[in-house]
C-alpha positions in Angstrom: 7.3 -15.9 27.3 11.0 -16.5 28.1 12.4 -17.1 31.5 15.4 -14.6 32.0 18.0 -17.4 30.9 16.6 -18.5 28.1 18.1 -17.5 24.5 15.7 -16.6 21.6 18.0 -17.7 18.9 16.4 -21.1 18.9 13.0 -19.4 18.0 11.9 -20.0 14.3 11.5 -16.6 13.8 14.9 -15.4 15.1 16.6 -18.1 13.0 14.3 -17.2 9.8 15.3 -13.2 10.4 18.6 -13.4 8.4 17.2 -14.7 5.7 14.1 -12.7 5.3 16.5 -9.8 5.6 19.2 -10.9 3.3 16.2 -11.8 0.9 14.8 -8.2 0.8 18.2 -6.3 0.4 19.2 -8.6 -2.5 15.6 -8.5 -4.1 15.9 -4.3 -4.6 20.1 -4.3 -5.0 19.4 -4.1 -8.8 20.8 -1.4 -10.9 20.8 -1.2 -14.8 24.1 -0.3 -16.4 24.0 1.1 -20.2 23.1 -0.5 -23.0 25.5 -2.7 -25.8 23.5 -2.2 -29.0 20.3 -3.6 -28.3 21.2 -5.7 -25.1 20.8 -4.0 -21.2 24.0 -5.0 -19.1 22.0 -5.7 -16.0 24.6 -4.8 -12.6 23.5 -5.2 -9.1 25.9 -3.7 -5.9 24.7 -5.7 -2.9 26.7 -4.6 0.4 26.9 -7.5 3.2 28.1 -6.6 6.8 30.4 -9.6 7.1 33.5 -10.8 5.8 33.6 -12.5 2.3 34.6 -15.7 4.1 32.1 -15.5 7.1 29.3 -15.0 3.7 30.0 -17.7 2.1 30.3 -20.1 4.9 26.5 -19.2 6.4 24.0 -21.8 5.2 21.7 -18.4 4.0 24.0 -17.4 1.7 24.9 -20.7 -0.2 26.5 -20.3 -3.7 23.4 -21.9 -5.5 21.4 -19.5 -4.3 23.6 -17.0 -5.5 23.7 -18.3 -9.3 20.1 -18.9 -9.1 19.6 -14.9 -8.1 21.3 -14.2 -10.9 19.9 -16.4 -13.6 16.6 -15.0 -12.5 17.5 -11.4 -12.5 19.4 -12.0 -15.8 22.5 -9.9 -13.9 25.5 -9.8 -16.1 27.8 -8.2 -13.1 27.0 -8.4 -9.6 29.4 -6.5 -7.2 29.4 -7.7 -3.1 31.3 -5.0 -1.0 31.7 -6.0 2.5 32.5 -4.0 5.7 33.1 -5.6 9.1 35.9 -5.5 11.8 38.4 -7.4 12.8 39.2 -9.0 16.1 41.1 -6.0 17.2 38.5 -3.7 16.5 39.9 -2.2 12.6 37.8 -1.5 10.3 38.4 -3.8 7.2 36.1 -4.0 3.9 36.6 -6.5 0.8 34.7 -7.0 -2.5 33.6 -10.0 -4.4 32.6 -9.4 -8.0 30.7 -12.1 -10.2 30.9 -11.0 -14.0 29.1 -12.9 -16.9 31.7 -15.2 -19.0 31.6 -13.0 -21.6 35.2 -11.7 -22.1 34.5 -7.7 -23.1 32.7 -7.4 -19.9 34.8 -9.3 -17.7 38.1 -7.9 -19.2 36.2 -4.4 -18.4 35.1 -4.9 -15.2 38.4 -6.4 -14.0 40.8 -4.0 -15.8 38.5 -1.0 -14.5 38.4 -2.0 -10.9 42.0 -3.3 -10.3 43.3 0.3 -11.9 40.7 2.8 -9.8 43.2 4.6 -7.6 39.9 5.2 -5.1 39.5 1.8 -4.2 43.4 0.4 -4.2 42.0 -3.5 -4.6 44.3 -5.9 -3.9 43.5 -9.7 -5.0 42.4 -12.2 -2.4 42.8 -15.9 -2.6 39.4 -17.3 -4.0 40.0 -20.7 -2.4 39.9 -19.1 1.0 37.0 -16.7 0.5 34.2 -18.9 -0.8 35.4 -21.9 -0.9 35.8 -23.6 3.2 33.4 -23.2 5.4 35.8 -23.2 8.0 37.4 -20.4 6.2 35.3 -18.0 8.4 36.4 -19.3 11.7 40.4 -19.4 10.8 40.6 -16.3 9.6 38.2 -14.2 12.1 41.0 -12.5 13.5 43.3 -12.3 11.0 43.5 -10.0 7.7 42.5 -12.2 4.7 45.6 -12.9 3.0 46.6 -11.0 -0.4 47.5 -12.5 -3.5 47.6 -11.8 -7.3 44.9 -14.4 -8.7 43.1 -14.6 -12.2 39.2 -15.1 -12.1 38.0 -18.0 -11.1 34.6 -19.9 -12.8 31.7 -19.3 -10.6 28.9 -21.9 -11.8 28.6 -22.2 -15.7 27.9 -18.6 -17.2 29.9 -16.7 -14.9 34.2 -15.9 -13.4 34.5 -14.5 -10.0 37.2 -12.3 -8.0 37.7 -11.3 -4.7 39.8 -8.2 -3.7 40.7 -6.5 -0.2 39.6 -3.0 -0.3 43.4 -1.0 0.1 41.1 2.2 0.9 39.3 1.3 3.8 37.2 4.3 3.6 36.0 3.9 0.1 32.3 2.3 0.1 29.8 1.3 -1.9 28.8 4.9 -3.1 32.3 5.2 -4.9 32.0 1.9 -6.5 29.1 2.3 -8.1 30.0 5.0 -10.4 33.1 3.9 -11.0 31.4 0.8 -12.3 28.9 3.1 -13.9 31.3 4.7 -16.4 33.1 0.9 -17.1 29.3 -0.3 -18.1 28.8 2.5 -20.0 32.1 2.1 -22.7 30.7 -1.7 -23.6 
């Protein structure tokens, strides 16, 4: 029982919720992509309501736990589209895509996503989207900044990017065929 000026956020369930959530959308985000000869190119298209920088800076959502995800899934792409607002209220989306190190299906992935007229990506400084945790505080009200950056490694088997969506009203149900039809040319 709570008095009326007491928070729950302090309760360990309330502070376990995020988790347990994040947990079962990420569990059931996987997707199979075609095959290369005998090998399955295993994609997974997890969409997070927060911005790329606000992700990576929450203690749920460490990047260990991210590689360890994928080594256990065996993903060879996993694709993070994000939607949240900005301070002023604008709608604002951004993507972060983590591709196995294996050059025909990162050069695929990249080339295929940075040309698809429906999602107009623009490159995002890696440095400032995963890699402060003050990141997500500095840049709350402000429109992550663009720039024209190469991957960058993300552990030891895999090169991220991050991009800023141009078309803010492309989601995750145009994405995923348009990574559909890159998977299936490898």
């Amino acid at each position: 029982e709570l008095s009326d000026n007491q928070q729950i956020t302090h309760l360990p369930f309330v502070q376990s919720l995020p988790a347990t959530l994040g947990e079962k959308k990420l569990s059931h985000a996987c997707i199979r992509g075609s095959t290369q000869s005998s090998n399955v190119v295993k994609v997974g298209l997890v969409t997070v309501p927060l911005r790329l920088s606000a992700f990576f800076a929450s203690s749920i959502y460490p990047i260990k736990d991210i590689q360890d995800w994928l080594a256990d899934r065996d993903l060879s792409v996993l694709g993070i589209p994000t939607t949240f607002r900005n301070q002023k209220g604008k709608g604002r989306r951004e993507q972060f895509w983590i591709v196995k190190a294996d050059k025909s299906i990162a050069e695929k992935v990249w080339q295929g996503l940075e040309s698809s007229e429906v999602l107009e990506l623009k490159g995002l400084d890696l440095s400032k989207v995963a890699g402060s945790a003050n990141a997500a505080e500095e840049s709350e009200g402000e429109d992550a900044e663009e720039v024209t950056s190469d991957e960058a490694r993300f552990g030891e088997s895999y090169v991220a990017r991050a991009y800023k969506w141009g078309n803010a009203s492309a989601t995750r149900k145009q994405t995923a065929p348009i990574l559909r039809r890159l998977m299936e040319g490898l």
